[in-house]
C-alpha positions in Angstrom: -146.0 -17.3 1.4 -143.1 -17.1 3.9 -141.4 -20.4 3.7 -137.5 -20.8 5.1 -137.5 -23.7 2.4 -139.1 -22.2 -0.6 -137.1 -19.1 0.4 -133.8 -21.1 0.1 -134.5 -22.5 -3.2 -135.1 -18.8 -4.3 -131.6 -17.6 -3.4 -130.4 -20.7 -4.9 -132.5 -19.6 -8.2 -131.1 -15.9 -8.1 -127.8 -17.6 -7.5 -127.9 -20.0 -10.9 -129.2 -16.7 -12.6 -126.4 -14.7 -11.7 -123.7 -17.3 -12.5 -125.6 -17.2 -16.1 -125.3 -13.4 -17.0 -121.3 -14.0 -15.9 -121.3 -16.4 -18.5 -122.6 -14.7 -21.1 -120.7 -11.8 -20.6 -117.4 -14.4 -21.0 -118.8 -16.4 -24.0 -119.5 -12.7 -25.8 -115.6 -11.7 -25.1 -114.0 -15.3 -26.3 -113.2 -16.0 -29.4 -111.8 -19.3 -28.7 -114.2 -22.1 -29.9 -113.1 -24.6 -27.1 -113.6 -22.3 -24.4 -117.0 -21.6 -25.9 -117.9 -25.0 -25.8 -116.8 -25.1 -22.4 -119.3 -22.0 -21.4 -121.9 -23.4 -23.4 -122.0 -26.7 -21.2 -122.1 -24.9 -18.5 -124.8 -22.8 -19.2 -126.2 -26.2 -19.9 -125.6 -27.3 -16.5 -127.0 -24.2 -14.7 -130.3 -24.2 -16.9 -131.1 -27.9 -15.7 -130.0 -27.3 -12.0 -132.5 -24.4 -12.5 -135.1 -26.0 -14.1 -134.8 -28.8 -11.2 -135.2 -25.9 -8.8 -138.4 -24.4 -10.5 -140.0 -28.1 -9.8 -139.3 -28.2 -6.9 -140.6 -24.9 -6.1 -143.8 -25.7 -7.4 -143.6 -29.0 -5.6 -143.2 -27.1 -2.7 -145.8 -24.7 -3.0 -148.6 -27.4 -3.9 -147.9 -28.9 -0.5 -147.7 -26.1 1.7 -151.0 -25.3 0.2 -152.3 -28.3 0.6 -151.4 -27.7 4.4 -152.9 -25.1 4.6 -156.2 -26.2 3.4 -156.3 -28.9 5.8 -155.4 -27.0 9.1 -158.5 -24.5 7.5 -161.0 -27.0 7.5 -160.4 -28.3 11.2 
């Protein structure tokens, strides 16, 4: 499905996931334990803006498929 919206929120997704393999490269170099703590919350951060994303990808997808079925059966 070809959606300018549901596209969007897939960059936004490959986005998140690139921050995250950044940060894991750093938290594997650090040896500081604050600075790890710091990562760590940010990894945090980026998982829940990417769960959020997922949901509303799905959310998404339900209603453009519920479109879909309705334009069908007219």
């Amino acid at each position: 499905m070809d959606d300018p919206y549901l596209n969007e929120l897939k960059g936004e997704f490959n986005g998140y996931s690139n921050q995250l393999k950044k940060l894991k490269k750093k938290l594997l170099k650090t040896n500081s334990i604050d600075e790890q703590l710091n990562i760590i919350e940010q990894i945090d951060s980026l998982a829940n803006k990417m769960e959020n994303n997922q949901k509303q990808s799905v959310k998404v997808t339900k209603s453009r498929l519920k479109e879909r079925k309705k334009k069908s059966k007219r």
